[in-house]
PyMOL Python script that loads the backbone (N, CA, C, O; Angstrom):
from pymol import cmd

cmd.read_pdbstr("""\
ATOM      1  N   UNK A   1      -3.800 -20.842 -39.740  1.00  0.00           N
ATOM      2  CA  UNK A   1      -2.541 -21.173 -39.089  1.00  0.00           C
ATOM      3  C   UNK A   1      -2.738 -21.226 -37.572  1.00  0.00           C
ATOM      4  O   UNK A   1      -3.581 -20.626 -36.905  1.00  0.00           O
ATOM      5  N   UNK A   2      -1.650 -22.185 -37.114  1.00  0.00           N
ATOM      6  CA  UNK A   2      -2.044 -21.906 -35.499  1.00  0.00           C
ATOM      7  C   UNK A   2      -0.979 -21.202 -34.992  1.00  0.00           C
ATOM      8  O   UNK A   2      -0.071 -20.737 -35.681  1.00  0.00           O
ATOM      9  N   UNK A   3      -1.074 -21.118 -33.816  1.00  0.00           N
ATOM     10  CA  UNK A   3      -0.491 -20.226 -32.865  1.00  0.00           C
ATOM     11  C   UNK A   3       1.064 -21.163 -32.620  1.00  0.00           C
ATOM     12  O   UNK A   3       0.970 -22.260 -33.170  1.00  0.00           O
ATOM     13  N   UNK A   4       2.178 -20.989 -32.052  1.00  0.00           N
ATOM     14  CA  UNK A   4       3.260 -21.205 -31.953  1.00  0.00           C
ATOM     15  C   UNK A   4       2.590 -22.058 -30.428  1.00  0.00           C
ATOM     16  O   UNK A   4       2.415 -23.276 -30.396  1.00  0.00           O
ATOM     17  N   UNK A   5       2.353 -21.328 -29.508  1.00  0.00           N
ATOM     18  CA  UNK A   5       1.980 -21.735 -28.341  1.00  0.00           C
ATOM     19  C   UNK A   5       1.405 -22.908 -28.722  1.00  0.00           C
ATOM     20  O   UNK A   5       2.277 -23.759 -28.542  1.00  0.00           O
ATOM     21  N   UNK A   6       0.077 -23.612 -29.297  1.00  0.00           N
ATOM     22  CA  UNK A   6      -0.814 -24.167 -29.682  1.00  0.00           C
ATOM     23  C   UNK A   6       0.344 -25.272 -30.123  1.00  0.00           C
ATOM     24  O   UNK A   6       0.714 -26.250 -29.473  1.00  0.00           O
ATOM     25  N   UNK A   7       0.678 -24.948 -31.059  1.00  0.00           N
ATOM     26  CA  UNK A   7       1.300 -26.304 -31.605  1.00  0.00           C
ATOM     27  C   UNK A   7       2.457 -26.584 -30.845  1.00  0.00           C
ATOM     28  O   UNK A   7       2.653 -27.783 -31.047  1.00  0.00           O
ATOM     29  N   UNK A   8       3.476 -26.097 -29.965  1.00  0.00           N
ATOM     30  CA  UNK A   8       3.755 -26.974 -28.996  1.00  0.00           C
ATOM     31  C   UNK A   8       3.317 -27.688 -28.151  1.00  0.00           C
ATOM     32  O   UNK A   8       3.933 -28.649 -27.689  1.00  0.00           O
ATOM     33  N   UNK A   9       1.947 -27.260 -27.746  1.00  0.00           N
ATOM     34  CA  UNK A   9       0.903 -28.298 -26.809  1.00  0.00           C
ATOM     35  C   UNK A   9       0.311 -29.464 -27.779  1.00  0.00           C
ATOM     36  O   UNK A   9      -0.050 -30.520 -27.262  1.00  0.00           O
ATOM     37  N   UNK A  10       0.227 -29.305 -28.951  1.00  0.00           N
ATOM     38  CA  UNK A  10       0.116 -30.523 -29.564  1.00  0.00           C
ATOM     39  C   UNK A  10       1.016 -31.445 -30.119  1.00  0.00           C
ATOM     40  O   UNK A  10       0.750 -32.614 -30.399  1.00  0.00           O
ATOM     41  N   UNK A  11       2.415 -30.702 -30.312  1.00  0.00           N
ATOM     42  CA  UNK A  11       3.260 -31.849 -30.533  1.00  0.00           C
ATOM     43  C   UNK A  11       3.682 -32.576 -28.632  1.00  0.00           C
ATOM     44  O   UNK A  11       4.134 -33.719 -28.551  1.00  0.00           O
ATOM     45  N   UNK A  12       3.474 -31.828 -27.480  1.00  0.00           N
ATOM     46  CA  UNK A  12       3.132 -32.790 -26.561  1.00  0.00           C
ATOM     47  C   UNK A  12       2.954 -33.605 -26.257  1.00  0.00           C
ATOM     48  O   UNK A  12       3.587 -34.564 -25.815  1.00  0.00           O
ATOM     49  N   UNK A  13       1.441 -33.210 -26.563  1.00  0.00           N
ATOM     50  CA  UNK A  13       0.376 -34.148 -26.623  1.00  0.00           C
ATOM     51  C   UNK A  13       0.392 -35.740 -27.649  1.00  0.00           C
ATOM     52  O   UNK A  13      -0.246 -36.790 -27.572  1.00  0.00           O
ATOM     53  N   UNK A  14       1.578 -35.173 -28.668  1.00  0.00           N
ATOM     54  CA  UNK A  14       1.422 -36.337 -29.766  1.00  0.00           C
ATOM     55  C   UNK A  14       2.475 -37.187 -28.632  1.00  0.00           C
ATOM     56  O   UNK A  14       2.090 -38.122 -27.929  1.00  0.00           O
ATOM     57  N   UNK A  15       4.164 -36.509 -28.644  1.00  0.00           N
ATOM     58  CA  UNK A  15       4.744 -37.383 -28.084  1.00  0.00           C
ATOM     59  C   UNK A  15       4.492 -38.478 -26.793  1.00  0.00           C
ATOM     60  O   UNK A  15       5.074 -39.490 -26.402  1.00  0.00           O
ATOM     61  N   UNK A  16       3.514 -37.843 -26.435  1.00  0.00           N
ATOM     62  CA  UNK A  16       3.275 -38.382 -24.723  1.00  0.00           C
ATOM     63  C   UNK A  16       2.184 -39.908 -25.426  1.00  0.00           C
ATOM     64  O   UNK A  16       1.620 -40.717 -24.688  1.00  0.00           O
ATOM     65  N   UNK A  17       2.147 -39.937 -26.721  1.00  0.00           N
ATOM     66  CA  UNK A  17       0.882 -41.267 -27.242  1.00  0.00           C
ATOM     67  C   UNK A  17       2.413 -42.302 -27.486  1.00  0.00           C
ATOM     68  O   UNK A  17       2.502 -43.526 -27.383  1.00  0.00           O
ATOM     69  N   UNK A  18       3.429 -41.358 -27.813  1.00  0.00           N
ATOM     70  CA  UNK A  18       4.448 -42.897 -28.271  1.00  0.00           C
ATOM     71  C   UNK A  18       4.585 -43.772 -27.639  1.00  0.00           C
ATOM     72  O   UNK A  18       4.700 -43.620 -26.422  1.00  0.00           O
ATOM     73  N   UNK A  19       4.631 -45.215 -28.307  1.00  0.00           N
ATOM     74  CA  UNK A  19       4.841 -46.131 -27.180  1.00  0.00           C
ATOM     75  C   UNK A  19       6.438 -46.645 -27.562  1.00  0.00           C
ATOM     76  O   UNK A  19       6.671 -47.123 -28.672  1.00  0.00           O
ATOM     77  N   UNK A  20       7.372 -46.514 -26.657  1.00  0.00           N
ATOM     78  CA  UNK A  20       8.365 -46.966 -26.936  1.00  0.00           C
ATOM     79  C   UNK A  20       8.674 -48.511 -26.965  1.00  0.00           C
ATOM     80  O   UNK A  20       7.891 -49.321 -26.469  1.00  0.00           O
ATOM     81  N   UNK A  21       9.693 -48.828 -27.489  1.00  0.00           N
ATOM     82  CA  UNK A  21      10.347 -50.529 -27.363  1.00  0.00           C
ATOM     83  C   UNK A  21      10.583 -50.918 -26.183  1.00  0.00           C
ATOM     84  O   UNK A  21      10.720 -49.976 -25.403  1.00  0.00           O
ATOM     85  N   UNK A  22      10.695 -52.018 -25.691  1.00  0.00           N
ATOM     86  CA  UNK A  22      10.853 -52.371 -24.573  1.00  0.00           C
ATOM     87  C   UNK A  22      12.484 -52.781 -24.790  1.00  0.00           C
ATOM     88  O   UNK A  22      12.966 -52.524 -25.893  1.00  0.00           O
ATOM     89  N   UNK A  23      13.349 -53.416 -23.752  1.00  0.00           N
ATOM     90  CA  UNK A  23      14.095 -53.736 -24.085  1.00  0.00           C
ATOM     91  C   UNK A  23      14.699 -55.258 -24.583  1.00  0.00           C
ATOM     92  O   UNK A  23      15.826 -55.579 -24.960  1.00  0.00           O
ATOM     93  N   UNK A  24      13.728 -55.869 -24.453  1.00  0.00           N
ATOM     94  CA  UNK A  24      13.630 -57.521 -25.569  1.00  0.00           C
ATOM     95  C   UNK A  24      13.777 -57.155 -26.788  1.00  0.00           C
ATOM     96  O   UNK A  24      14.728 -57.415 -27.525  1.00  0.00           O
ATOM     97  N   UNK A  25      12.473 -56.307 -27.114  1.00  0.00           N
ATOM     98  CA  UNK A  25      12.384 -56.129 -28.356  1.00  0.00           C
ATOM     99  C   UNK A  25      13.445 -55.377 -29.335  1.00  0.00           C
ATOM    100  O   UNK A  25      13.746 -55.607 -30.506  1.00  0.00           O
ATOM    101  N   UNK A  26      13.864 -54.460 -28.479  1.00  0.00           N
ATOM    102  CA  UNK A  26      15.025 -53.896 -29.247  1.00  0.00           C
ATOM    103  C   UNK A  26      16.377 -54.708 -29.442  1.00  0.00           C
ATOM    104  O   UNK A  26      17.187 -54.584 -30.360  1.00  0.00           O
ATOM    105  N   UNK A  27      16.422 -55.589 -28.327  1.00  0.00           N
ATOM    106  CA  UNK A  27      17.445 -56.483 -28.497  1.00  0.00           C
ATOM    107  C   UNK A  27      17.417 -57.540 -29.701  1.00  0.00           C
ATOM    108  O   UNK A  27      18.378 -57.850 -30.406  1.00  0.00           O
ATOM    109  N   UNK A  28      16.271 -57.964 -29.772  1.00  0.00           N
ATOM    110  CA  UNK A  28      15.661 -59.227 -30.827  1.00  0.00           C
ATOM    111  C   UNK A  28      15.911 -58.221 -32.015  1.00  0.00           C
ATOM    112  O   UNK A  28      16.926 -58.426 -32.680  1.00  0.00           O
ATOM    113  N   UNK A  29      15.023 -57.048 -32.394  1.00  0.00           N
ATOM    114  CA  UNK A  29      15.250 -56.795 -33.274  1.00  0.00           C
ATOM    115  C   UNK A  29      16.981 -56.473 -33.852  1.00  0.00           C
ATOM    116  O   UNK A  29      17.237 -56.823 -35.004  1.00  0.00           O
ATOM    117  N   UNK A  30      17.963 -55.893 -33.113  1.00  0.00           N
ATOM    118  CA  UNK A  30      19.341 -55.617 -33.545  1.00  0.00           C
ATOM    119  C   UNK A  30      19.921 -57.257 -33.870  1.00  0.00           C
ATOM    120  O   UNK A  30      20.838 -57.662 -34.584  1.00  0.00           O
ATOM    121  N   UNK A  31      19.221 -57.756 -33.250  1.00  0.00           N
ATOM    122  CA  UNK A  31      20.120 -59.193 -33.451  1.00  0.00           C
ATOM    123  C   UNK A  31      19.562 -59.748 -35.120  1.00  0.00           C
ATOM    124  O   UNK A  31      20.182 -60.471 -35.900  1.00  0.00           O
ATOM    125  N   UNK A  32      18.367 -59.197 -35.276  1.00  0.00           N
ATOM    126  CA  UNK A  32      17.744 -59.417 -36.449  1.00  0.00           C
ATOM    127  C   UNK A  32      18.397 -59.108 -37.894  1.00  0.00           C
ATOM    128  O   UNK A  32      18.559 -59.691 -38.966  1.00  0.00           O
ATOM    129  N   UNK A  33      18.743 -57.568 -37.171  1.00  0.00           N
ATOM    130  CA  UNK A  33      19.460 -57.082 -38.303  1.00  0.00           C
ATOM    131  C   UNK A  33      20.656 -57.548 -38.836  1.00  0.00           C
ATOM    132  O   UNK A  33      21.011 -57.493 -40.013  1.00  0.00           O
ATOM    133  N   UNK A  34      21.415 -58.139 -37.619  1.00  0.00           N
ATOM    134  CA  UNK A  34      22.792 -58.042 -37.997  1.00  0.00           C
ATOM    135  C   UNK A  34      23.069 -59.624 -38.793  1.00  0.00           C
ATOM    136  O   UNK A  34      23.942 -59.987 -39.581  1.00  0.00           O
ATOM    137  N   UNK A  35      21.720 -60.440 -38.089  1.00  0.00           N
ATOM    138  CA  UNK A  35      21.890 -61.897 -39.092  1.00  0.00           C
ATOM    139  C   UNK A  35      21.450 -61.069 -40.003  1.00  0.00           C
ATOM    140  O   UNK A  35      22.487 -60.674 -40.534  1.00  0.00           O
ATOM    141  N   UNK A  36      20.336 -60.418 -40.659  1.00  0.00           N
ATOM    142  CA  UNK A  36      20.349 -60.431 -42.132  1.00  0.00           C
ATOM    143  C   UNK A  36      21.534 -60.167 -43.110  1.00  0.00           C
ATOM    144  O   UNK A  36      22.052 -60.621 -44.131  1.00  0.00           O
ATOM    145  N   UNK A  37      21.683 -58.947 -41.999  1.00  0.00           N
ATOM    146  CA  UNK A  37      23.141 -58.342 -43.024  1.00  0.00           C
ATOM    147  C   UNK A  37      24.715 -58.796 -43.148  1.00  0.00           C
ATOM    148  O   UNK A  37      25.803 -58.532 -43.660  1.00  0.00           O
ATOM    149  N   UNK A  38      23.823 -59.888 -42.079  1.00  0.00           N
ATOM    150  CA  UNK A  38      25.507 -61.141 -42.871  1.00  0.00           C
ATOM    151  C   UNK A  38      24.960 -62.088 -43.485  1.00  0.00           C
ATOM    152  O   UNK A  38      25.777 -62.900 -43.918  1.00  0.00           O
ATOM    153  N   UNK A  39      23.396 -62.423 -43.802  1.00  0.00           N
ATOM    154  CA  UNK A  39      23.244 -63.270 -45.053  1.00  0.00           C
ATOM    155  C   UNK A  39      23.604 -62.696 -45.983  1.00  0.00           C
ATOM    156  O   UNK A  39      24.162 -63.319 -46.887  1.00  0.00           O
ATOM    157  N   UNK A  40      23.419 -61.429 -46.058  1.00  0.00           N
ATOM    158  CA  UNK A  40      23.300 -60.407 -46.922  1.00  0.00           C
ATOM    159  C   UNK A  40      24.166 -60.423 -47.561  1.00  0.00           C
ATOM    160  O   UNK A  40      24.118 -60.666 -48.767  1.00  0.00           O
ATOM    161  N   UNK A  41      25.564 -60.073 -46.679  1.00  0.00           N
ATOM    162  CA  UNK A  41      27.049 -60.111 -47.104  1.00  0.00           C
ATOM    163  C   UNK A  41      27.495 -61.230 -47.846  1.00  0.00           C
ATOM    164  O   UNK A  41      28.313 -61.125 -48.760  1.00  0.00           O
ATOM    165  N   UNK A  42      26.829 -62.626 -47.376  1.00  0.00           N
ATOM    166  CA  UNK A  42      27.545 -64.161 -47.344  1.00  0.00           C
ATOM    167  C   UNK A  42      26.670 -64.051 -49.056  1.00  0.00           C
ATOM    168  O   UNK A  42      27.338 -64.599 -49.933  1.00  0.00           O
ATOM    169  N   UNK A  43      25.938 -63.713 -49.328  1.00  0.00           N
ATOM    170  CA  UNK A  43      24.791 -63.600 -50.549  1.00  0.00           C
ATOM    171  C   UNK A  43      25.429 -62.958 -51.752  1.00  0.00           C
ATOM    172  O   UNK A  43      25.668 -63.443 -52.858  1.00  0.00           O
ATOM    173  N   UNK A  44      25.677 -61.583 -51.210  1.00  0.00           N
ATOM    174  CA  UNK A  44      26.567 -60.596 -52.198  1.00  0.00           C
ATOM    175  C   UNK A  44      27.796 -61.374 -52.639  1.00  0.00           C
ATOM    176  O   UNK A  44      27.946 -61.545 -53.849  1.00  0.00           O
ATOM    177  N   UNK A  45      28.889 -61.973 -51.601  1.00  0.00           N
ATOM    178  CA  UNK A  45      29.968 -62.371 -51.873  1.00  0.00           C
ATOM    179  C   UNK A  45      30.102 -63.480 -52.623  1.00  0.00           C
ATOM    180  O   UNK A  45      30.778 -63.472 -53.652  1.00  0.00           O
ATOM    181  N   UNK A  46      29.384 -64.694 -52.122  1.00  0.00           N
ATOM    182  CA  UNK A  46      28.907 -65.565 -53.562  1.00  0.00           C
ATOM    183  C   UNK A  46      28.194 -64.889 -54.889  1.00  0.00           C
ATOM    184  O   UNK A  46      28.665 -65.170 -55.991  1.00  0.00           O
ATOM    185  N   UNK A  47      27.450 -64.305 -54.823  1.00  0.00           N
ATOM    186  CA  UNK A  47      27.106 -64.483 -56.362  1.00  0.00           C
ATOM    187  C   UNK A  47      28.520 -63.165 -56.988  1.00  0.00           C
ATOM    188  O   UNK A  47      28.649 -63.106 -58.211  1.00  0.00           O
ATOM    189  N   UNK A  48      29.209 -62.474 -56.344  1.00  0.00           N
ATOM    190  CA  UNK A  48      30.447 -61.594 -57.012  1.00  0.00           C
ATOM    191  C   UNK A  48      31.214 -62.905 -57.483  1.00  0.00           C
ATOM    192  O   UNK A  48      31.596 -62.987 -58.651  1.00  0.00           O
ATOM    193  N   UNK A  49      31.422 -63.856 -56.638  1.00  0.00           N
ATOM    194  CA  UNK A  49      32.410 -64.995 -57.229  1.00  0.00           C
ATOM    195  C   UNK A  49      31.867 -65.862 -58.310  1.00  0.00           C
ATOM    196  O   UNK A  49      32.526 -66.421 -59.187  1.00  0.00           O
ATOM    197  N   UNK A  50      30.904 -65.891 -58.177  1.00  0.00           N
ATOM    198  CA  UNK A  50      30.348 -66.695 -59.513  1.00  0.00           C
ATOM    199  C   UNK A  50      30.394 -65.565 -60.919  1.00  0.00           C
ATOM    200  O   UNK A  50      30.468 -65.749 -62.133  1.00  0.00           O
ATOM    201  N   UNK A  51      30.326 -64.570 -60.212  1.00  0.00           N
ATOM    202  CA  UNK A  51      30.291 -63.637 -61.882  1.00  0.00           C
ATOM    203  C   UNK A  51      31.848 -63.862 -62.026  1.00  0.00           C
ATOM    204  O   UNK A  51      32.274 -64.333 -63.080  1.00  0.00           O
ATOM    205  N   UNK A  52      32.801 -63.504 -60.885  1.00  0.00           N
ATOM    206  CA  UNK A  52      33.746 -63.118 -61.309  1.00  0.00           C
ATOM    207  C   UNK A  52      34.535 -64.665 -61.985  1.00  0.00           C
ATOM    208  O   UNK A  52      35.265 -64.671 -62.976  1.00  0.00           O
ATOM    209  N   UNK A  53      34.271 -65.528 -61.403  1.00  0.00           N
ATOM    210  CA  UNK A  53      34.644 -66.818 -62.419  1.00  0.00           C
ATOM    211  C   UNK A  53      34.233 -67.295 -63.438  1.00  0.00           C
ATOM    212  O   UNK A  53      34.746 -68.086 -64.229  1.00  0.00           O
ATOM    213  N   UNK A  54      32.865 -66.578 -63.404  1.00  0.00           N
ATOM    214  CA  UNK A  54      32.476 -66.640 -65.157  1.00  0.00           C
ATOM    215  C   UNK A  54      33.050 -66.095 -65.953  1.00  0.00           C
ATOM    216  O   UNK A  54      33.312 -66.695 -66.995  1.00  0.00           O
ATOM    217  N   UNK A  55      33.460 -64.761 -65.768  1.00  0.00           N
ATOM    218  CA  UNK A  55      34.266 -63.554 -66.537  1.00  0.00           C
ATOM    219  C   UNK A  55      35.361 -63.722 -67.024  1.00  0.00           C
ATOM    220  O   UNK A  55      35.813 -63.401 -68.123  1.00  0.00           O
ATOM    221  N   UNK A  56      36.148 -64.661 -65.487  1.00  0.00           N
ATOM    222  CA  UNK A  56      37.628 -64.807 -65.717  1.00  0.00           C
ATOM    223  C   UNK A  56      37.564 -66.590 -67.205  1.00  0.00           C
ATOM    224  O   UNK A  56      38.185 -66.860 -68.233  1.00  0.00           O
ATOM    225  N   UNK A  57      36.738 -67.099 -66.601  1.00  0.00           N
ATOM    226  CA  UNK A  57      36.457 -68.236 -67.627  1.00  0.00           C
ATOM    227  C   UNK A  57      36.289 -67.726 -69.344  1.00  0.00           C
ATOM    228  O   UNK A  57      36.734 -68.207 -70.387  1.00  0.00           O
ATOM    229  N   UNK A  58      35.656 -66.846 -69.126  1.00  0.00           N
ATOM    230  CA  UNK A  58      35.123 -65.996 -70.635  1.00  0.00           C
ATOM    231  C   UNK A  58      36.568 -65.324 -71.437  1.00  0.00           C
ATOM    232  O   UNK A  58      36.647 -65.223 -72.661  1.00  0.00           O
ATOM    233  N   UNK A  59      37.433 -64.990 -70.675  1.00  0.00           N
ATOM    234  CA  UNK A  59      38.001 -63.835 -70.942  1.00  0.00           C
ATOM    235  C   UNK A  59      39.466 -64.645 -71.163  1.00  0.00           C
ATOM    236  O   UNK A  59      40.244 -64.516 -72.109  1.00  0.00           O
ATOM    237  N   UNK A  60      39.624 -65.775 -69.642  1.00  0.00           N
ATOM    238  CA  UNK A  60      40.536 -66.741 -70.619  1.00  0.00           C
ATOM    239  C   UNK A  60      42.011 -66.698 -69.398  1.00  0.00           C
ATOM    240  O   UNK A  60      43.047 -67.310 -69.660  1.00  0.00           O
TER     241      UNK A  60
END
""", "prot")
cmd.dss("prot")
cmd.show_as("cartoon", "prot")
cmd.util.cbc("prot")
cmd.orient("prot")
């Protein structure tokens, strides 16, 4: 086991290697997300209407 002391100098040491996002990239990426998750939405909501007009077709 290590020492308490010890392993705060190495989680330090780890954080000080992160390389953070710049701010393009974080921008590009949120913009990324939010088109997917309105294909996403536009995706889900058609195929609910196609079931649900199949169902309602079935059922009468």
């Amino acid at each position: 086991m290590t020492n308490p002391v010890q392993f705060l100098q190495q989680v330090r040491s780890e954080v000080g290697k992160i390389t953070w996002p710049g701010r393009r990239e974080v921008l590009l990426t949120t913009a990324m997300v939010f088109v997917l998750a309105t294909l996403a939405a536009v995706f889900f909501s058609l195929v609910d209407w196609v079931i649900r007009t199949g169902v309602q077709l079935l059922i009468g």
